[in-house]
C-alpha positions, 0 to 999 in steps of 0.5 A: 500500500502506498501512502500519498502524503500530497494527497492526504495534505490537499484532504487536510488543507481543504477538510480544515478550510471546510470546518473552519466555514461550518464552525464560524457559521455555527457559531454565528447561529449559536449567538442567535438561537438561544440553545443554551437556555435550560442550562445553569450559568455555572455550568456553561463556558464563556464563549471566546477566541480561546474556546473557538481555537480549542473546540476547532482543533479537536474538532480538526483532529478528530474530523479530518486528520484521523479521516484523511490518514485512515481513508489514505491508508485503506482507500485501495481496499475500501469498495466504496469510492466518490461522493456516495462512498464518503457519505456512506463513510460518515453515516456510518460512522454517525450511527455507530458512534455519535448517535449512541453518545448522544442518545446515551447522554440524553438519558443520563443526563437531564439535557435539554433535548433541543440541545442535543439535536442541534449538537448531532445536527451539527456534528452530521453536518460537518463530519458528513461535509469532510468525508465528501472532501476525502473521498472526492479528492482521492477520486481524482 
């Protein structure tokens, strides 16, 4: 198997600017819709640079580096390929672990359920948007 680090540079550079553009605009949203309304003022964080910057590099790192390296290593193999391959990646991917979480969470913990449909919303949204960019790019 041979690994295209180029490739999995382009994936990284153009699944990062994504994520950028979709966390902005979310964020923009949050300002908006009052989404954190049933929780303490205690218990929330204060929104800031610092947040915005932690929150995207997780995010990065585990939307689009981990992606980009494990499509890289396995597309040869995968039997799935293009734009349908990376949309069935991520709903894969959505079921199987971000659904469980956040149904989990819901049933734990008494979370505003508004809260937590937006969250998985959002996380479909941005995971579903990165794997598109990672299948297509190793399709050219």
């Amino acid at each position: 198997m041979i690994v295209s680090f180029e490739l999995i540079t382009w994936c990284l550079v153009a699944g990062a600017a994504y994520l950028l553009i979709i966390d902005l605009l979310w964020y923009k949203l949050e300002n908006i819709i009052p989404m954190f309304g049933g929780f303490p003022d205690h218990l929330l964080e204060s929104r800031g640079v610092g947040w915005f910057v932690s929150t995207y590099v997780i995010e990065f790192v585990f939307f689009v580096m981990l992606p980009s390296v494990i499509y890289g290593w396995f597309y040869t193999v995968i039997p799935f390929y293009g734009i349908r391959g990376g949309v069935a990646a991520a709903l894969f991917v959505y079921i199987l672990g971000m659904i469980p979480v956040g149904m989990l969470s819901l049933f734990r913990i008494k979370l505003p359920v508004m809260y937590i449909l937006y969250l998985m919303f959002g996380l479909l949204i941005k995971f579903t948007g990165i794997m598109i960019i990672i299948s297509y790019l190793y399709t050219l």
